[in-house]
Structures are given as C-alpha cells and as structure tokens.
C-alpha positions, 0 to 999 in steps of 0.5 A: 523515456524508458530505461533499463536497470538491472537488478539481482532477484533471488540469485539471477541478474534481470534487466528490467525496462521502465519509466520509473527512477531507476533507484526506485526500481532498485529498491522494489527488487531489493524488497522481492529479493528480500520478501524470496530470501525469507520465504525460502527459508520458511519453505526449506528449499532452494525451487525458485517457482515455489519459492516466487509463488510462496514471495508473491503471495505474502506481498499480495497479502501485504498489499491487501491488508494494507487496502483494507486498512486505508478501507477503514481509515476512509470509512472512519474518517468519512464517518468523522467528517459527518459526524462534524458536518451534523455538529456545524449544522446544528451550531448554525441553526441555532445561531439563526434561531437566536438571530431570528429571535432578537 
C-alpha cells in the first residue's frame, strides 16, 4: 500500500508516494541530498537543474562501475566454478579407471 514520506532534497520538501520502507526512502534521499551538496560545491553554484544533472551523473556513474564489477565478479566466479567442474571430472575418470583396472 502505497505511503507518502516526505523528505528534504537539496533545500526543497518533497513528498514521495511509495510501496518502499518509509525509512529506506529516507535514506535514498539522504544520499541524493548529500551526492547535490558535493556536487554543488564541485560546480561553484547554487542552480539546482545543474547541480541535479552534475548529482545524477555521478550516481549513475556509481551505478555502472558497481554493475561492471558484479560483471566481473560473475565472469570470475563462472571461470572458477569451471575451472573446479574440469578438476572433479577429471578426479572421477580416473577413480573409474582405477575401479575398472582392479
């Protein structure tokens, strides 16, 4: 059931409308707030479009270098579970040869 939760972004009161924990929902807007306070002062002015455009891109930044390290750490992991399969298969084949051979 959907619930409002109000928050403070950047200055301004927002009421957002969710399904989510309305504590979860404070936290997201805690990091936004947080994420245009820095690049408020990394941009030298107060123009909330730029300073939302300058925010979003370093949280979508964030969010793919996180994707692209859980890219690798599925591709790693997938080459180890491979990698282990080879070595069981090759444990097994040669306990049946030795089974076979006595």
């Amino acid at each position: 059931m959907a619930q409002v939760v109000h928050v403070q972004i950047h200055g301004q009161q927002y009421a957002i409308r969710s399904d989510l924990d309305p504590q979860y929902i404070g936290e997201l807007a805690a990091f936004l707030d947080e994420r245009m306070r820095l690049a408020s002062q990394e941009l030298g002015t107060v123009d909330p479009l730029k300073v939302s455009v300058v925010a979003a891109m370093n949280v979508v930044d964030d969010l793919f270098r996180a994707r692209a390290d859980a890219t690798g750490a599925e591709g790693r992991v997938l080459a180890r579970t491979i990698e282990i399969e080879r070595l069981v298969d090759a444990v097994l084949t040669d306990a049946r040869q030795r089974v076979a051979n006595s």
